[in-house]
C-alpha angles and dihedrals in degrees: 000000000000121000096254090054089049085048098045097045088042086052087051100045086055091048085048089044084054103054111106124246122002120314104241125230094261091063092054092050092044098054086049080051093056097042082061093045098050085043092055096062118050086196094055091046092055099046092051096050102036101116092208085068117112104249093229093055089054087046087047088056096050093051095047095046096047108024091140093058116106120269094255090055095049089049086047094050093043089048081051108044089048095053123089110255122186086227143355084250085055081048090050091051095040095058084044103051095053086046093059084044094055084046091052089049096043093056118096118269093244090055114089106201091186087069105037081052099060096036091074087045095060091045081055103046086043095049114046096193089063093047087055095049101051097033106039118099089229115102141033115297089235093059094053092048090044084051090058101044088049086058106047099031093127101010103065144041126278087237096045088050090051097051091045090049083056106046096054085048088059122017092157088209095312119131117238095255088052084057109055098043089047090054087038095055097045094049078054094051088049093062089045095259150102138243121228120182114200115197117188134164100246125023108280119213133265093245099051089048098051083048088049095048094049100046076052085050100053091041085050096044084226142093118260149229112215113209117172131189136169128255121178097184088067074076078200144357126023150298121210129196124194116162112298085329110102122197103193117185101140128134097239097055083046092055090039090055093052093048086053086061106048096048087060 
């Protein structure tokens, strides 16, 4: 990420920290809209994030396109097209990502999207057929997302449903497990957390996670998240994400490593 596109979707999330009231469910959808929107037309994303563009022709633009999006949506993707991004990619990600941010503050305040979150990726990583069907780039990207909304009617959030409709809409190249991490991380950084996902071979205990996850705390000066998720291949010990961040004290790396050696 280059340093315009930081300062122009830090510019945005403190637009979005300064609205007053709550953003609703429907401005969250409809900046996903418009990312797919913009997306869709390679004309409309360049015009929109060509620097030598006049601000209030982008903001025209905006206001013409989306005239019928809440008050709150129009304000955020005017905050957005009038920023300096790196790319129209970097723009793309940009009017996802703070989608993603109003749909995890719009959510009530008993409904945890992080795990809702991961708990679809780990229906996806455990059933290879689903994985297929959501990640492949067969098939129409309405059907994906109608797919999605068939399994969790019921079982998730409004707001989760609605970031995972629009993920396998517009993956942007990005595999199905990318994805989900990407929008999980960025609903915890939007509660002022992280999210650490800790993979071992056999269950570990409440205990020893709540430790784990304290002794993280205290080395990323930040409250976590604790997902965990089996792995039988670790053999042994534990693997733990966090971000872009790996902790990697399994058995099996440690095997591979001395093979590595020994091979030397």
């Amino acid at each position: 990420m280059g340093s315009a596109t930081r300062e122009a979707l830090a510019s945005t999330i403190s637009v979005l920290g300064a609205l007053p009231g709550t953003p609703d469910l429907a401005t969250g959808e409809q900046l996903l809209d418009a990312g797919r929107v913009i997306g869709g037309s390679a004309q409309l994303r360049a015009a929109l994030a060509d620097d030598s563009s006049a601000n209030e022709v982008k903001t025209a633009l905006v206001r013409s396109l989306f005239a019928s999006f809440t008050p709150d949506a129009r304000a955020l993707l005017e905050s957005i097209v009038t920023g300096r991004w790196s790319s129209d990619t970097d723009l793309l990600a940009g009017i996802e990502e703070v989608g993603i941010r109003v749909l995890a503050e719009s959510a009530p305040a008993e409904v945890s999207l992080e795990a809702e979150l991961f708990a679809f990726e780990r229906a996806v990583d455990s059933d290879s057929e689903l994985e297929l069907a959501v990640g492949s780039k067969l098939g129409s990207s309405d059907s994906k997302a109608q797919l999605v909304g068939n399994l969790l009617n019921g079982k998730a959030s409004d707001q989760t449903v609605a970031i995972l409709r629009h993920l396998v809409r517009q993956p942007r190249g990005r595999r199905i497990g990318e994805l989900l991490r990407f929008a999980t991380s960025v609903v915890a950084d939007q509660a002022g957390l992280l999210v650490a996902t800790v993979i071992s071979a056999t269950p570990i205990a409440a205990e020893q996670l709540e430790r784990l996850g304290a002794q993280l705390a205290v080395r990323y000066g930040r409250q976590l998240r604790i997902n965990s998720r089996i792995d039988a291949d670790l053999i042994g010990g534990v693997r733990v994400q966090i971000g872009g961040d790996v902790i990697d004290g399994s058995v099996a790396t440690k095997l591979n490593d001395l093979r590595l050696q020994l091979a030397r």
